[in-house]
C-alpha positions as a Markdown table, in Angstrom:
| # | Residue | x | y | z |
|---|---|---|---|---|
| 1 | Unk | 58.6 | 231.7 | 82.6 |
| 2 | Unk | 61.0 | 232.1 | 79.7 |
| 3 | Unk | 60.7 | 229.7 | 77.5 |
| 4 | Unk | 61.1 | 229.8 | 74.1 |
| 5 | Unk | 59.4 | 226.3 | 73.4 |
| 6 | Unk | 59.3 | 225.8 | 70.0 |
| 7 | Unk | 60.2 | 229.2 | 68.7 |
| 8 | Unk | 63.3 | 229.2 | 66.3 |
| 9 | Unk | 66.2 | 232.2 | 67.0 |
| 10 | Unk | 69.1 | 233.1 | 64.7 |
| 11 | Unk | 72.1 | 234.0 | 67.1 |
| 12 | Unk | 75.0 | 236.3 | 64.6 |
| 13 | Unk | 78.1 | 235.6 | 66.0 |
| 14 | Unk | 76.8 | 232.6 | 68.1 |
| 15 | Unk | 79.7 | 230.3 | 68.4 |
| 16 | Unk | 82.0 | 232.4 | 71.3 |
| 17 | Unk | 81.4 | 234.9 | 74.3 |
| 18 | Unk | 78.1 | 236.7 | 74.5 |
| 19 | Unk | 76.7 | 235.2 | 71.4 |
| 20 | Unk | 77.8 | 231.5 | 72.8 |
| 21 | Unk | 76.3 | 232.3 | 75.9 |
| 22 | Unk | 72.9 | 233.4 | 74.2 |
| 23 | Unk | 72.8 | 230.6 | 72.0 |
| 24 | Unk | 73.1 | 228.1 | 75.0 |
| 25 | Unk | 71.2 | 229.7 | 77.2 |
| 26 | Unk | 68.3 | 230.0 | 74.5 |
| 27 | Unk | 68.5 | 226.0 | 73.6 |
| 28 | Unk | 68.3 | 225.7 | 77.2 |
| 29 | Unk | 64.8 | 227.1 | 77.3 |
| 30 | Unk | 63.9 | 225.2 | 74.5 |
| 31 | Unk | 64.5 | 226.9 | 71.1 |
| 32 | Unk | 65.8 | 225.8 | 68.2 |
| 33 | Unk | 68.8 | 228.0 | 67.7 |
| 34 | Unk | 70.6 | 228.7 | 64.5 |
| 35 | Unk | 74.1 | 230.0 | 64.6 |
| 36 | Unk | 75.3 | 232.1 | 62.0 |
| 37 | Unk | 79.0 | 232.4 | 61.9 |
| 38 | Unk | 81.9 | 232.7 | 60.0 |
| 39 | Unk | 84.3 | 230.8 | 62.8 |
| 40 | Unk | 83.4 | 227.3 | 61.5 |
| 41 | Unk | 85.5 | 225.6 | 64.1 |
| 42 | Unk | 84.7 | 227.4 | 66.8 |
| 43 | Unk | 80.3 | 227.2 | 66.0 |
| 44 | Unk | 80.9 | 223.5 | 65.2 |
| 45 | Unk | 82.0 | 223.3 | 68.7 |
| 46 | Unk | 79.3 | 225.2 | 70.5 |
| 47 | Unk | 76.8 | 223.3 | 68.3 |
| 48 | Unk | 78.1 | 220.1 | 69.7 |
| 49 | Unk | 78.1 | 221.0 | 73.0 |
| 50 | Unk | 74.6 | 222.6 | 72.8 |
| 51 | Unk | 72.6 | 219.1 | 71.4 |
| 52 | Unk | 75.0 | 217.0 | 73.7 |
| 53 | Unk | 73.0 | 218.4 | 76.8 |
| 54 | Unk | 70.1 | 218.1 | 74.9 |
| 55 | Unk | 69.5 | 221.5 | 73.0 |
| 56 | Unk | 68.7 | 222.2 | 69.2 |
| 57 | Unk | 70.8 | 224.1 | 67.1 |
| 58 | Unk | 72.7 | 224.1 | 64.2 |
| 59 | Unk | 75.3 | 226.1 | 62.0 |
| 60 | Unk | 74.8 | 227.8 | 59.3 |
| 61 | Unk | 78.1 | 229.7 | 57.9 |
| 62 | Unk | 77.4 | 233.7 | 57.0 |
| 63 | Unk | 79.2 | 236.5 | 56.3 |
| 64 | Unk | 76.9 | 238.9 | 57.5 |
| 65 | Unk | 78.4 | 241.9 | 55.9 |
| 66 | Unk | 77.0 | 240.2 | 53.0 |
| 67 | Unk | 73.8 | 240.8 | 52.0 |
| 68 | Unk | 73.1 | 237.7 | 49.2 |
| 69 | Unk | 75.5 | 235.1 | 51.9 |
| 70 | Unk | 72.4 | 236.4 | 54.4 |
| 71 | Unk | 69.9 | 236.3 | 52.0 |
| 72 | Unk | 71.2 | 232.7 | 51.4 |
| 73 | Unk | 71.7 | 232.1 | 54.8 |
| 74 | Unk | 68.1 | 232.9 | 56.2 |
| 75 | Unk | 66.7 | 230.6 | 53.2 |
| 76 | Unk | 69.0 | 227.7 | 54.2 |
| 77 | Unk | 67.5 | 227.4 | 57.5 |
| 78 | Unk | 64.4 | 226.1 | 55.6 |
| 79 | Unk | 61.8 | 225.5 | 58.6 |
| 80 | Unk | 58.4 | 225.3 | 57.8 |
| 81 | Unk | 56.0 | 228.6 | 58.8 |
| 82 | Unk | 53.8 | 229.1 | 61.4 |
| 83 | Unk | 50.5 | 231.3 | 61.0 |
| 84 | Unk | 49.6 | 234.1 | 63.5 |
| 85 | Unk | 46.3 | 234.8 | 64.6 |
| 86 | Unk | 45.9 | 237.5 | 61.7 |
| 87 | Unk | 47.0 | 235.0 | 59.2 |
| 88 | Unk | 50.4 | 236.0 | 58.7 |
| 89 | Unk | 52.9 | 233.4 | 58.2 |
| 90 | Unk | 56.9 | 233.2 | 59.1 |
| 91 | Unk | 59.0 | 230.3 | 60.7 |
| 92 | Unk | 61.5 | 233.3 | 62.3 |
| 93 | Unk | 60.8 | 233.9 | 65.9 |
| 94 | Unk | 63.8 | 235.4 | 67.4 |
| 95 | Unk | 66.7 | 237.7 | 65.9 |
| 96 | Unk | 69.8 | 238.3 | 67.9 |
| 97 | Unk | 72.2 | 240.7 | 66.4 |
| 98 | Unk | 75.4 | 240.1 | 68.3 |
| 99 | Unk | 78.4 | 239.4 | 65.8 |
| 100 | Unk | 80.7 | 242.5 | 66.2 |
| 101 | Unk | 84.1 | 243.8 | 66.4 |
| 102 | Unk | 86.1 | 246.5 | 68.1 |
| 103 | Unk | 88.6 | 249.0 | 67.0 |
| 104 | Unk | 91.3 | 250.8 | 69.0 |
| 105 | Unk | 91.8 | 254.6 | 67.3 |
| 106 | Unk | 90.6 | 258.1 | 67.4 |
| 107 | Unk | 89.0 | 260.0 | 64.3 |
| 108 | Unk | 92.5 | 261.2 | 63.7 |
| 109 | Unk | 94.1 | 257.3 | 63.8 |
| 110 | Unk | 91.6 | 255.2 | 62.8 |
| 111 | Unk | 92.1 | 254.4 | 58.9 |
| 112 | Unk | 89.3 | 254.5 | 56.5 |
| 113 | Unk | 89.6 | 250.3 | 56.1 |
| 114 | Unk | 89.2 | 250.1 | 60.0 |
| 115 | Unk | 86.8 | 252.3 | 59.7 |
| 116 | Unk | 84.7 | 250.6 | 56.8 |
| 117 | Unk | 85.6 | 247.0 | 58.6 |
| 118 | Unk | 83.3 | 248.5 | 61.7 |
| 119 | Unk | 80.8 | 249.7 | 60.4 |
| 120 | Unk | 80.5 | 246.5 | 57.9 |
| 121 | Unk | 80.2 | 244.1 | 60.7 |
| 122 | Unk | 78.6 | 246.3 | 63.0 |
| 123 | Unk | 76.0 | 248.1 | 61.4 |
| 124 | Unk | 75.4 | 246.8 | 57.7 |
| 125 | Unk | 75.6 | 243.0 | 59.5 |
| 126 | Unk | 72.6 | 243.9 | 61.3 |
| 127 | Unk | 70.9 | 246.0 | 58.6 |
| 128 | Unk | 71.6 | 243.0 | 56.4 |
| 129 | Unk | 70.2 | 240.4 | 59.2 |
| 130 | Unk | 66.9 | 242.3 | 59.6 |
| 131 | Unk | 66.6 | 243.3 | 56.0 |
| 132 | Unk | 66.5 | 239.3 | 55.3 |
| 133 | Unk | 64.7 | 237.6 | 58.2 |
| 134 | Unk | 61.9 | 240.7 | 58.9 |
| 135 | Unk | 59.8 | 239.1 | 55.7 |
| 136 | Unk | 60.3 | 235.4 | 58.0 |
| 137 | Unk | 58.4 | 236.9 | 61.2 |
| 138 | Unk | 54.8 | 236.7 | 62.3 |
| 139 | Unk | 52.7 | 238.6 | 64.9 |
| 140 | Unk | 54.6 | 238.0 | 68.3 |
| 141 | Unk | 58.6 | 237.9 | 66.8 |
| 142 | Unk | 61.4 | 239.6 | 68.5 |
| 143 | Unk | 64.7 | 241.1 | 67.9 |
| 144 | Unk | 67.6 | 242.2 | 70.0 |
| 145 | Unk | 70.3 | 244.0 | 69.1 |
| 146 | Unk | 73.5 | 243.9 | 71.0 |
| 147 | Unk | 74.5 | 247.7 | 71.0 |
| 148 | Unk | 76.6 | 249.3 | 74.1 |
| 149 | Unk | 77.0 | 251.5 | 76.5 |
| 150 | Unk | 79.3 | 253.6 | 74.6 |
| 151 | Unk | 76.2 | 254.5 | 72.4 |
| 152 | Unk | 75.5 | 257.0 | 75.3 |
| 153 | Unk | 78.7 | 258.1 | 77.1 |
| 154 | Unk | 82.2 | 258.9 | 75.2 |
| 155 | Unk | 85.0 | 256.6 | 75.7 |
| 156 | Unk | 88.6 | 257.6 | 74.7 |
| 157 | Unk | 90.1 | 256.0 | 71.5 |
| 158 | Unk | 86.5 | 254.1 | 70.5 |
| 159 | Unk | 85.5 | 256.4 | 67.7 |
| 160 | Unk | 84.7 | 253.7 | 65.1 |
| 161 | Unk | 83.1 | 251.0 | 67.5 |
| 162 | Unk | 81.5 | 254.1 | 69.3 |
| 163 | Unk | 79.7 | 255.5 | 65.8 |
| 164 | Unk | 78.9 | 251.8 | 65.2 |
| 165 | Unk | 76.8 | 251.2 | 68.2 |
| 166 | Unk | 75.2 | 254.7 | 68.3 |
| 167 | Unk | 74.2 | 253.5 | 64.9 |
| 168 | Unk | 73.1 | 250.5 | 66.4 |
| 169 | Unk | 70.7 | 252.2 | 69.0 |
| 170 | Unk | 69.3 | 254.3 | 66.5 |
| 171 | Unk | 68.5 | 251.5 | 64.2 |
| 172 | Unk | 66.4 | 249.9 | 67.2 |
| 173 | Unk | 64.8 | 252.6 | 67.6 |
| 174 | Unk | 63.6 | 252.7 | 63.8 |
| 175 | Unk | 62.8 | 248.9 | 63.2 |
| 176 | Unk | 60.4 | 249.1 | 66.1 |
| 177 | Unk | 58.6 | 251.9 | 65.2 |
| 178 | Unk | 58.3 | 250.7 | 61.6 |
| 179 | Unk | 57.2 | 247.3 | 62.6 |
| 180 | Unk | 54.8 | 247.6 | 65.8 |
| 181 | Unk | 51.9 | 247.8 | 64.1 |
| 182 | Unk | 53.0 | 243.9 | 62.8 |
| 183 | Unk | 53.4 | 242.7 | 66.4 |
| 184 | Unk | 57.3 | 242.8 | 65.5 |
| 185 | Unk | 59.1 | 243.9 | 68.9 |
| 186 | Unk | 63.1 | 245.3 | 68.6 |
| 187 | Unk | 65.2 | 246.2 | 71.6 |
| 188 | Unk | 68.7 | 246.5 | 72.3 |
| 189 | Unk | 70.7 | 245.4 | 75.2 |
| 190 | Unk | 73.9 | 247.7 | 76.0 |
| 191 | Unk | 77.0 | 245.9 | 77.5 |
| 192 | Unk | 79.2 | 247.1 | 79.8 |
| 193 | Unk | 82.7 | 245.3 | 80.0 |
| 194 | Unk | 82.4 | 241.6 | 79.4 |
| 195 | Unk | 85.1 | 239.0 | 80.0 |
| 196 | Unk | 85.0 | 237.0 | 76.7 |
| 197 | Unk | 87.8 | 235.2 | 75.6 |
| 198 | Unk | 87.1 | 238.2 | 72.7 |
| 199 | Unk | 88.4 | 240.7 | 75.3 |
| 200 | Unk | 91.2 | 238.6 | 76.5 |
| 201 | Unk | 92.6 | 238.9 | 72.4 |
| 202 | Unk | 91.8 | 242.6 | 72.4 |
| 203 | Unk | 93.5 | 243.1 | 75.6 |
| 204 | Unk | 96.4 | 241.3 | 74.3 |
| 205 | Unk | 96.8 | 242.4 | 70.7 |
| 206 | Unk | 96.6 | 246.1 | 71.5 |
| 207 | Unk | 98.4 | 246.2 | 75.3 |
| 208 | Unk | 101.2 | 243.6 | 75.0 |
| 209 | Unk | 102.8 | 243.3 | 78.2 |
| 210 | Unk | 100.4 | 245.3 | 80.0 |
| 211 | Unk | 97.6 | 242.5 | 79.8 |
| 212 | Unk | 96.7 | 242.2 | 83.3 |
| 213 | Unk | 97.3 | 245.5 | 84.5 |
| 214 | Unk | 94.9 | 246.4 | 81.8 |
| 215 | Unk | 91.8 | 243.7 | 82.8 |
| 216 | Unk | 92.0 | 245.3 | 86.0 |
| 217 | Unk | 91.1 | 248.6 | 84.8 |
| 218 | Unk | 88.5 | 247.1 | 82.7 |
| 219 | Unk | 87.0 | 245.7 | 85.9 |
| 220 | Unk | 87.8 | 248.1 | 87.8 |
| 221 | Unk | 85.8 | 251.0 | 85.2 |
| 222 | Unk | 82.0 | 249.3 | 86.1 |
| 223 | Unk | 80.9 | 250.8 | 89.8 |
| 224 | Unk | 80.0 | 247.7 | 90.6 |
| 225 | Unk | 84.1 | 246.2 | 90.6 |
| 226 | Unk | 84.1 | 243.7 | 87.8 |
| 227 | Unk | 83.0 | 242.8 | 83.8 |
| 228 | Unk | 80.2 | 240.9 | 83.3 |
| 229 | Unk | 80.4 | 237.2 | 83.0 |
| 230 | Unk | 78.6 | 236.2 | 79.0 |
| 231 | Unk | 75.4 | 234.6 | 80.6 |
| 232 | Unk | 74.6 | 237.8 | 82.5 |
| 233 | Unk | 74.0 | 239.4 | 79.3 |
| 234 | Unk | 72.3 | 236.4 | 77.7 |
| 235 | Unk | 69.8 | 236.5 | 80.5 |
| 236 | Unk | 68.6 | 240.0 | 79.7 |
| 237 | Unk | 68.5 | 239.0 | 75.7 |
| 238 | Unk | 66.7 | 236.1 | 76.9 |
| 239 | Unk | 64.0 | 238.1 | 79.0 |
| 240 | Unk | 63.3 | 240.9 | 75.8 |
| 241 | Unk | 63.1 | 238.0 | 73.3 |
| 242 | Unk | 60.9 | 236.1 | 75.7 |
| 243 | Unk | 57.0 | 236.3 | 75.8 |
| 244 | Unk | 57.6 | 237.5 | 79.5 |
| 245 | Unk | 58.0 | 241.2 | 77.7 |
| 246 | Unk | 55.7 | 240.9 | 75.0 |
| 247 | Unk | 54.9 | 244.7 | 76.2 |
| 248 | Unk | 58.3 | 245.8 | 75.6 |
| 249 | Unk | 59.5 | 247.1 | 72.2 |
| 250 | Unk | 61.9 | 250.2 | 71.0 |
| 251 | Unk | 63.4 | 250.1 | 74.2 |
| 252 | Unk | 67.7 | 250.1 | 75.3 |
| 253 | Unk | 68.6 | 247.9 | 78.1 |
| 254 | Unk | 72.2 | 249.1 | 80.1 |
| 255 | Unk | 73.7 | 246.1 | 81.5 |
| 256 | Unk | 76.8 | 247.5 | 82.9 |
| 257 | Unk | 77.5 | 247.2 | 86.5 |
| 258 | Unk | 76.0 | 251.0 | 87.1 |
| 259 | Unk | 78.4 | 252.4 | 84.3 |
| 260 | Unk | 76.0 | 254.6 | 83.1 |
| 261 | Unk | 74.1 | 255.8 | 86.5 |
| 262 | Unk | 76.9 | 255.5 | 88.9 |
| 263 | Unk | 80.1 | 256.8 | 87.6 |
């Protein structure tokens, strides 16, 4: 159950918190896992640890906001393609869209270079990613978006990560109606609050002094009394990229503690 034998996923972001946990987690259970990145340090490192316990993976430095550093990217990997029952060809098996980053502002506050910054990483990274591996997919492919659970519930001072991942959910949506009928699946997976050494910097760039009494309120939000640890989420990623849910497709998974149902 699970495995991904054989099957070769690009993580975006891959080298630190959820993406780290995914790409782990992913080698674990037998892929060959290609981190795109543009932390060269920090993916070198997760790379290392990954084939020292006897996974596959490799870096492969990307911008992912843009498009011909993608395009570039994607041909880089250069593994040879596998043929589908229908005859269609593609060495891709697995897309994770996870590289993102935040933003602290209202509509009002937020700048239109915070802005653009968003929504370039955000939602043109992952426009960019599918754009450029889609062509690389046979019959049987998957690919999961990381979006949020502020796609579907207002949070105060988000506005430019919130637009981002509504755009994100939206864009699931689309890809996996436009690409059923190729045995293409697309699903997103919806965070709640994750402790990630990425939330640790947030917390302490924008609330200096007030670090822990803020984490405590970030736990504290989820119904269920606590963040997320990164593998939590990279267990869900794992099941919707896995053969195991080869019946689910344009679909948004909330993994958040009861955020959205309980609160």
């Amino acid at each position: 159950m699970l495995r991904l034998d054989e099957k070769t996923a690009i993580v975006t972001g891959g080298a630190s918190g959820i993406g780290r946990a995914i790409s782990e987690l992913f080698a674990e259970q037998g892929a060959h896992v290609v981190i795109f990145d543009v932390d060269t340090t920090a993916a070198t490192m997760a790379v290392q640890q990954i084939t020292a316990a006897g996974g596959s993976a490799r870096f492969v430095p990307c911008d992912i906001t843009d498009q011909r550093a993608v395009d570039a990217a994607v041909q880089d990997i250069g593994l040879p393609e596998k043929t589908d029952s229908g005859g269609r060809s593609g060495g891709i098996d697995i897309l994770v869209n996870n590289a993102g980053v935040a933003h602290v502002g209202t509509v009002t506050s937020t700048t239109e270079d915070d802005f653009d910054r968003v929504m370039a990483v955000n939602v043109k990274g992952t426009y960019n990613c599918c754009r450029a591996v889609i062509p690389h997919m046979r019959a049987g492919a998957a690919i999961c978006n990381i979006a949020s659970t502020v796609s579907w519930f207002g949070l105060a001072e988000r506005f430019a990560y919130s637009t981002s991942k509504g755009a994100i959910t939206a864009l699931t949506y689309s890809v996996a109606k436009d690409y059923v009928d190729q045995g293409i699946r697309c699903n997103a997976v919806l965070p709640g609050r994750v402790r990630t050494p990425f939330v640790d910097g947030f917390v302490a760039a924008n609330y200096p002094g007030q670090e822990q009494e803020m984490l405590a309120k970030l736990s504290a939000f989820q119904p269920i009394g606590r963040m997320a640890e990164p593998r939590e989420l990279a267990v869900a990623v794992l099941f919707l990229c896995s053969d195991e849910a080869s019946f689910v497709t344009g679909s948004v998974h909330p993994v958040d503690g009861g955020t959205l149902s309980l609160r």
